[in-house]
N, C-alpha and C positions, 0 to 999 in steps of 0.2 A: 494146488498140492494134491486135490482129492484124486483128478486125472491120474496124474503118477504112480498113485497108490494100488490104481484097477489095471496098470500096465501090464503083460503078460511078460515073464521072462524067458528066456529061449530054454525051448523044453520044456514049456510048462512049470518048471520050477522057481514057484516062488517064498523060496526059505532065504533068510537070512544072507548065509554064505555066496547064494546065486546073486542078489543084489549088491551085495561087496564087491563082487568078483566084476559084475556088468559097470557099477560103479569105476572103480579101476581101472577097465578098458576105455571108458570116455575119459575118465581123466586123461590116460596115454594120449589119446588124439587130441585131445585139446593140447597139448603140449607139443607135440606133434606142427600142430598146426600153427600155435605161435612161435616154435623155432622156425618154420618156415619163412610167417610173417618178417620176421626180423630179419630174417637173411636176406631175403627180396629188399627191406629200407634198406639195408645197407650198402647193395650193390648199387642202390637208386642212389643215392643219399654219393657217393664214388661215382654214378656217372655223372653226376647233376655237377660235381666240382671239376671234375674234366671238362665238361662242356662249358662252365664259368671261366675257367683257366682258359683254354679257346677263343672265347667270344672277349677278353680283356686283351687279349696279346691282336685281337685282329681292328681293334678299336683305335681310332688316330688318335692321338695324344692333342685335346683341347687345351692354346694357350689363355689364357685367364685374362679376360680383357676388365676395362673399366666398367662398371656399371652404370647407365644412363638412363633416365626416364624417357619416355616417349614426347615427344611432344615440349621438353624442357629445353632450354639453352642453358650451353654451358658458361657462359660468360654473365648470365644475369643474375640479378642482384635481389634481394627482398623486396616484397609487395612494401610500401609505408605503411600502409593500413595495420599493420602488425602489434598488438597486443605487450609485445614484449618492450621490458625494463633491461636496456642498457648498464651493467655495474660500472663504477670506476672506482679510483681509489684515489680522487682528487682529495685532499682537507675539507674543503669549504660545503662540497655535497655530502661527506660524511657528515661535518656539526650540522650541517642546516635537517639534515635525515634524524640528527641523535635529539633536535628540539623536538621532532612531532612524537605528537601522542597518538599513535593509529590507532588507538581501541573509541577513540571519539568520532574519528572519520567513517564517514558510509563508504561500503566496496566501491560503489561509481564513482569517488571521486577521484579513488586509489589507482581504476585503472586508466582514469582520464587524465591524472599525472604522469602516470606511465607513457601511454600514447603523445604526449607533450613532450618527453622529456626525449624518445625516440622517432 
């Protein structure tokens, strides 16, 4: 701020109304220069969607195929090794599920039923 302050103004005059005045004319340019700015984005901002519009219409239309993994067959079936509990909604596996007390059971044995029961 101090710099500013030792600035000379054109003509040597440095009273008040010359600072307003010199003030005023940068404002102008600055304004100036950001309707510029603006007008430049927006001719950009108008080619850039022309050139979008272009580069979509010359692009082949990709039909949507299946998704396949690399290296997987399509016809196979689950590892057995698999972790997971089959549901049913037979009777006899519901009551024999509705006797146990799971908060007695350890996890291992929870998921070695599992793997049994799949």
């Amino acid at each position: 701020m101090a710099e500013s302050s030792r600035r000379v103004a054109p003509g040597n005059d440095n009273s008040l109304e010359a600072l307003w005045v010199e003030h005023n004319h940068l404002a102008q340019q600055t304004d100036d220069l950001a309707t510029e700015v603006h007008r430049s984005y927006g001719e950009l901002r108008q080619e850039l969607r022309a050139i979008h519009a272009r580069l979509d219409r010359l692009q082949p239309v990709r039909a949507a195929g299946n998704a396949v993994r690399r290296g997987a067959e399509v016809g196979r079936q689950r590892p057995r090794g698999s972790q997971t509990c089959d549901t049913s909604d037979s009777e006899d596996e519901l009551e024999h599920l509705r006797n146990l007390n799971m908060c007695s059971w350890p996890a291992i044995t929870v998921a070695r039923a599992c793997s049994r029961r799949g």
